[in-house]
C-alpha positions in Angstrom: -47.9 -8.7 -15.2 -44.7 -7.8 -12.8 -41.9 -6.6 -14.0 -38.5 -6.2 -13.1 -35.5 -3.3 -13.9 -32.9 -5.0 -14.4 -29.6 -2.9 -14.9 -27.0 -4.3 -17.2 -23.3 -5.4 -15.5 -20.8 -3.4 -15.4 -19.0 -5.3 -17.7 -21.1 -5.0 -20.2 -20.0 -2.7 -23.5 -22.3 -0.2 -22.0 -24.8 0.8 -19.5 -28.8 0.0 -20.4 -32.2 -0.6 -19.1 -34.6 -3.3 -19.5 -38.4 -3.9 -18.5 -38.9 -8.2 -18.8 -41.1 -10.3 -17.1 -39.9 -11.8 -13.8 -40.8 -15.2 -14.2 -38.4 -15.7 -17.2 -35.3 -14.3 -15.6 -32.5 -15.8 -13.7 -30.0 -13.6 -11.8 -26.3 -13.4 -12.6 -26.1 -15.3 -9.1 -28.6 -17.9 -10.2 -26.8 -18.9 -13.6 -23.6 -19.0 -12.4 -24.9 -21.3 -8.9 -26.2 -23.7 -11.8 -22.7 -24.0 -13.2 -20.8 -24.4 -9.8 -18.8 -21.4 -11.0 -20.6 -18.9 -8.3 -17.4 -19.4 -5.3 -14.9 -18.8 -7.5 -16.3 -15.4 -9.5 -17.6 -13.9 -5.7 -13.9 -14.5 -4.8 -11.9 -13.4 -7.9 -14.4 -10.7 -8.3 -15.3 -9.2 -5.1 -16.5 -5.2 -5.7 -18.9 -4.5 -8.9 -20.6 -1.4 -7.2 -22.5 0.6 -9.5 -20.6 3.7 -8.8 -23.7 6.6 -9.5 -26.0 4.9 -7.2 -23.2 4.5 -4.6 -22.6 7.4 -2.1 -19.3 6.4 -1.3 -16.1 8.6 -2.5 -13.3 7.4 -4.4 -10.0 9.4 -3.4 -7.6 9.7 -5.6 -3.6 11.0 -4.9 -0.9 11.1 -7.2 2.9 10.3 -5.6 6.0 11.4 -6.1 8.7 8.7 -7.1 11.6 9.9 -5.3 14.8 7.9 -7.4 12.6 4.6 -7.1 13.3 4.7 -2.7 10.4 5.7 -1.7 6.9 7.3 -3.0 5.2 10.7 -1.4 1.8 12.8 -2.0 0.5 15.6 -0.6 -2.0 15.8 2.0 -3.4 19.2 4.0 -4.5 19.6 7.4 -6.3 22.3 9.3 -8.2 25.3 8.7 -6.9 27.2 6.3 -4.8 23.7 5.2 -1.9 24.0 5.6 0.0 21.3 2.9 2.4 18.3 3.8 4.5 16.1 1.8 3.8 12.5 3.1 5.3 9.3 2.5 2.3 6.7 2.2 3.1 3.7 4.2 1.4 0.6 4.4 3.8 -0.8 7.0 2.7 1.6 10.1 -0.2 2.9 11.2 0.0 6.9 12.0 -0.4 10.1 10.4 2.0 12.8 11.6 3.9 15.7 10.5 6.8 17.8 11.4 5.4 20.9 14.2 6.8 24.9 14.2 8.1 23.6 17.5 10.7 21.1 16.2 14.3 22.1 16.6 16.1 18.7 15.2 18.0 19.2 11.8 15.4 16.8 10.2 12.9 19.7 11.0 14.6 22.5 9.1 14.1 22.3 5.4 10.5 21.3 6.3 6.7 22.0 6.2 6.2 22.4 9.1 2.3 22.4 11.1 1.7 25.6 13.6 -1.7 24.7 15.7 -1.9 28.3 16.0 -3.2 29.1 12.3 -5.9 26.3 12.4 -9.2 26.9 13.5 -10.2 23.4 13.6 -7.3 22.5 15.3 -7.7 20.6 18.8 -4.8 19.5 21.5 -4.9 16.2 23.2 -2.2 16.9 25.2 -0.8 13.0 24.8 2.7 12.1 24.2 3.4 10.5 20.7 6.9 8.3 20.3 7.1 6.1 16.8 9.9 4.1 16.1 10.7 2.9 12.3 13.4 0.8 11.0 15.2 3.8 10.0 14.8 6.3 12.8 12.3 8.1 15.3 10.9 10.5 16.4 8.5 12.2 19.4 5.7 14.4 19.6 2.5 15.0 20.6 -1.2 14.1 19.3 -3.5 16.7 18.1 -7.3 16.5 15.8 -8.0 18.3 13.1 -9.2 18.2 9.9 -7.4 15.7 7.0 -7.8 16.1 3.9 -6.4 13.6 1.0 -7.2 12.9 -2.2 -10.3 15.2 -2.3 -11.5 13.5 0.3 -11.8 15.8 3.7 -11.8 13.3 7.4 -12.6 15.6 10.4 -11.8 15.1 13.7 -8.3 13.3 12.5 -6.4 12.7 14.9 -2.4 12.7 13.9 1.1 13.5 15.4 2.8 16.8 15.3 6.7 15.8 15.6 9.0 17.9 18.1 12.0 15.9 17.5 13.6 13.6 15.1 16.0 11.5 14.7 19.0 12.1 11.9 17.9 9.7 9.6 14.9 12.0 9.1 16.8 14.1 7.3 17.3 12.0 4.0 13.7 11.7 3.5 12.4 13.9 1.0 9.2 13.7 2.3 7.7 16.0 5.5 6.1 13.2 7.6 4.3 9.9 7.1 0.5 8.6 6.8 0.2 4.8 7.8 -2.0 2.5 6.6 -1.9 -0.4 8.2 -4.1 -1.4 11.0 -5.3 0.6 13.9 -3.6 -2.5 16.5 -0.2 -1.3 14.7 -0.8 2.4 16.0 1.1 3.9 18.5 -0.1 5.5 21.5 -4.4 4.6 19.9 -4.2 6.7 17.4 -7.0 5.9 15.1 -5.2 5.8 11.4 -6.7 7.9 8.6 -7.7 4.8 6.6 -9.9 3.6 9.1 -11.2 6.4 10.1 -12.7 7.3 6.2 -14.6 4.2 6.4 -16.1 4.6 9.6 -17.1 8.4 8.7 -18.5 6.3 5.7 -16.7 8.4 3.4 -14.8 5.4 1.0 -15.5 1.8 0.8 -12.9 -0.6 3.3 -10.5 -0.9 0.6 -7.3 0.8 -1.2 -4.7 0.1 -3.9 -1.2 1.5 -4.7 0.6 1.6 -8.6 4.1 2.1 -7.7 5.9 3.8 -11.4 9.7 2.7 -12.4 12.2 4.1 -12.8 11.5 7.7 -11.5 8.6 7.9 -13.8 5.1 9.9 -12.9 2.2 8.0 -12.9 2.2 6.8 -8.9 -1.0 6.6 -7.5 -2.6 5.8 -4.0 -6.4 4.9 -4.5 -9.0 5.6 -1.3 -12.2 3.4 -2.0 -11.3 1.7 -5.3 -8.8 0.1 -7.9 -8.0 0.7 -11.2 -8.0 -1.9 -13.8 -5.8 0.5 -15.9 -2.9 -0.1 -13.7 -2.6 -4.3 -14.5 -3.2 -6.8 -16.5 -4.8 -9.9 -16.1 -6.2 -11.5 -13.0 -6.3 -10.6 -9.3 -4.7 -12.8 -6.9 -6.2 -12.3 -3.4 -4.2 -13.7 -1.0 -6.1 -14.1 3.0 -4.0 -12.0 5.5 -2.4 -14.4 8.0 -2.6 -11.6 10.7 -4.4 -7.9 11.0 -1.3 -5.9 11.9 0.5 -5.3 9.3 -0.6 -6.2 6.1 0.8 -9.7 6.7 0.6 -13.1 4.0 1.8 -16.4 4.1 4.9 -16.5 1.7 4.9 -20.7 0.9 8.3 -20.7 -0.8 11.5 -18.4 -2.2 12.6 -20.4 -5.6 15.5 -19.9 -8.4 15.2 -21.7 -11.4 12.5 -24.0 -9.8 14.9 -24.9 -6.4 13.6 -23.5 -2.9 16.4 -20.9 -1.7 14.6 -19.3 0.9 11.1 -19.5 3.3 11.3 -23.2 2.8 8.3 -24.4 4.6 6.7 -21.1 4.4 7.2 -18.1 6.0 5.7 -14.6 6.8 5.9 -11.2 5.5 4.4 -8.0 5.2 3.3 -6.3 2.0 5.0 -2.8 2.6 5.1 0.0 0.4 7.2 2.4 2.7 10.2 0.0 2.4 12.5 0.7 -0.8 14.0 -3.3 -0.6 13.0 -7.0 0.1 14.4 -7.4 3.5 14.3 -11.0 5.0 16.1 -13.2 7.4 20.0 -13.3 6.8 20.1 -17.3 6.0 17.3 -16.8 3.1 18.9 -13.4 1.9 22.2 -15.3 1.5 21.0 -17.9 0.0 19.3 -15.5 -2.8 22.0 -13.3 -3.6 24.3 -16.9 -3.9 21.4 -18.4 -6.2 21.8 -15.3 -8.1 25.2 -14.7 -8.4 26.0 -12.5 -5.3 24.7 -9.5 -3.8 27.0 -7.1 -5.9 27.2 -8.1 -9.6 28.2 -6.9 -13.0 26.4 -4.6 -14.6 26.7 -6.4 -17.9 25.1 -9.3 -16.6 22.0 -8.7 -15.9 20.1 -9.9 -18.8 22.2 -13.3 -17.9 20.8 -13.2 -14.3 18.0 -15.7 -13.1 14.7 -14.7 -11.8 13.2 -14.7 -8.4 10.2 -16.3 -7.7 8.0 -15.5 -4.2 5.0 -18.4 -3.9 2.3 -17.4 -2.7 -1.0 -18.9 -1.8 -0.8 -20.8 -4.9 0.7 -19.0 -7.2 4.2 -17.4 -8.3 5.0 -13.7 -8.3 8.3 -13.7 -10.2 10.9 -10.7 -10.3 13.7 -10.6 -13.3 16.9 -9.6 -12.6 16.1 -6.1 -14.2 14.1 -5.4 -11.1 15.7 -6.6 -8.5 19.0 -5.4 -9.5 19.7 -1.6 -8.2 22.2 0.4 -10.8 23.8 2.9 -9.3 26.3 5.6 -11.6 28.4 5.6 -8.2 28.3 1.9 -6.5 27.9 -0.1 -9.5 25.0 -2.6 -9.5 23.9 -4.7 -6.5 20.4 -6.6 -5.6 17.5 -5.2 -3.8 18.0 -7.5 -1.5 19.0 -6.7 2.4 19.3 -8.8 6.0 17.7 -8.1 9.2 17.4 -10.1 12.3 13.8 -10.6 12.2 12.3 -13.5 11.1 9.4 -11.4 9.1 10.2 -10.5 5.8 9.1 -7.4 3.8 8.1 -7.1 0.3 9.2 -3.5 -0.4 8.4 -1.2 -3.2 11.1 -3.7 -5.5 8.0 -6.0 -5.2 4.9 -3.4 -5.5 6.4 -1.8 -8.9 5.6 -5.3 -10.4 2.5 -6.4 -8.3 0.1 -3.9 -8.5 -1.7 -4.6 -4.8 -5.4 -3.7 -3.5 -5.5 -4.0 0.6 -8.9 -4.7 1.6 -9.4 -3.7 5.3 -12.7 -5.2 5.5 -12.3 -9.0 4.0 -8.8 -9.3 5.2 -6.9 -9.5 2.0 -4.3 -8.4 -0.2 -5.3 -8.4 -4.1 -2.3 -8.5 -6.5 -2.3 -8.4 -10.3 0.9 -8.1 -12.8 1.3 -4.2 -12.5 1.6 -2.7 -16.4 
């Protein structure tokens, strides 16, 4: 008689074995086909690899929470490595770090990379020029080995800066690794992200935990998620374009009335912005429907939520965290104008939405971050 080896699911209490006849066993598929409940558990559950048959790597890198504005970890590069602070940055697309041939201010309290001591190293000799919200800078483009999260990418290619701009200076960090999407990269660089999961080396996904309040505990995850890190379900929410790590935001309500994005709107999940940043008609309208953009300290606990709806379902903010307290400036929201009309969901957002961006169906996962 054939048999079958069936291996038990991972969410099972434990892992097992079992020899049983073929012909009286339905697949997990099967049985949940029969119920019409197979569409909806494929989606909500996407990735049950059994992880010790897998040959895929799962890259781990703790972050730094510098005063809850912005998150950094530490990659190296080159042979010997040589070790950069980066900030991880979901709304741009390249690596790069400062060079030994940078003179700007920004430069001088920094790691800096000297092609010289690598081995590995390899000049492209291409011009590099980023521009951020916040400042610039310039440089050229260079390969050599990455390594992040115990996971080593060679041939990398990344930016060594020559100069930057003032701004620069205020970040605690050496340089930044994007990880959005390779269309976002300037001058064709191929962003590290990608570039693991062509080498094979991780599965097409990644997830951030943002901590509070300066607390440890940050995490970027190369190749997986961890459950650990939220409760309840995942909510994942189609990207509306492969850029940035764009959604389709359907409404901005306070206390059930639409205050901002009425008629929808779009914005990028981004974890190297600090604030939610939005059109100025929508951002006035919120800190009015809250009480104004500066506010009394005292009153927080009196202070109405903010609700972002999403793809069918609310991801609410209390006043606790969107309100910044400062021992200097007193206490004002998180929230800021531009004159785009794409908003940002910065790392005010991310501390309470755990999020998993999934390069290879196109979606952003987010679960109630504990």
């Amino acid at each position: 008689m054939k048999v079958a080896i069936i291996l038990c699911s991972m969410l099972a209490l434990s892992e097992c074995m079992v020899r049983i006849p073929l012909n009286k066993v339905k697949t997990g598929r099967e049985k949940l086909e029969e119920q019409g409940l197979w569409e909806e558990y494929s989606k909500k559950y996407p990735y049950r690899p059994f992880a010790k048959f897998s040959s895929y790597a799962v890259g781990k890198e703790q972050m730094t929470n510098d005063a809850d504005l912005a998150y950094f970890g530490v990659v190296s590069i080159g042979t010997p490595p040589q070790s950069f602070r980066v900030v991880f940055d979901t709304g741009s697309s390249n690596l790069w770090v400062p060079s030994v041939y940078c003179r700007s201010d920004a430069c001088r309290a920094r790691n800096k990379f000297s092609p010289s001591q690598s081995s590995t190293f390899m000049d492209t000799r291409r011009f590099l020029q980023i521009r951020y919200g916040t400042g610039s800078m310039t440089g050229f483009l260079g390969y050599d080995t990455v390594s992040v999260g115990g996971i080593q990418v060679p041939n990398q290619i990344f930016g060594l800066s020559v100069t930057e701009a003032p701004f620069m200076a205020h970040m605690q960090a050496d340089g930044i690794l994007g990880l959005a999407y390779p269309r976002l990269a300037a001058a064709g660089a191929q962003p590290v992200f990608t570039n693991m999961v062509q080498q094979g080396l991780v599965k097409n996904y990644f997830s951030v935990y943002l901590s509070r309040n300066s607390e440890s505990g940050s995490e970027v995850i190369f190749g997986g998620y961890d459950p650990n890190h939220y409760t309840g379900s995942i909510v994942w929410i189609p990207l509306s374009s492969e850029t940035y790590w764009q959604i389709t935001v359907d409404s901005v309500t306070v206390n059930g009335k639409t205050v901002a994005c009425n008629g929808g709107c779009q914005a990028i999940v981004d974890t190297g912005t600090s604030l939610i940043i939005g059109p100025s008609s929508g951002i006035s309208n919120m800190n009015y429907a809250v009480g104004g953009n500066y506010v009394r300290c005292g009153n927080i606990r009196n202070m109405p939520d903010i609700t972002f709806n999403i793809h069918g379902h609310a991801f609410t903010l209390p006043a606790s965290t969107y309100v910044r307290q400062s021992n200097y400036y007193g206490c004002n929201t998180a929230f800021s104008a531009s004159g785009d009309s794409l908003w940002i969901l910065g790392d005010v957002f991310i501390r309470e939405y755990y999020a998993i961006f999934d390069m290879g169906q196109n979606y952003v996962g987010l679960a109630k971050a504990v």
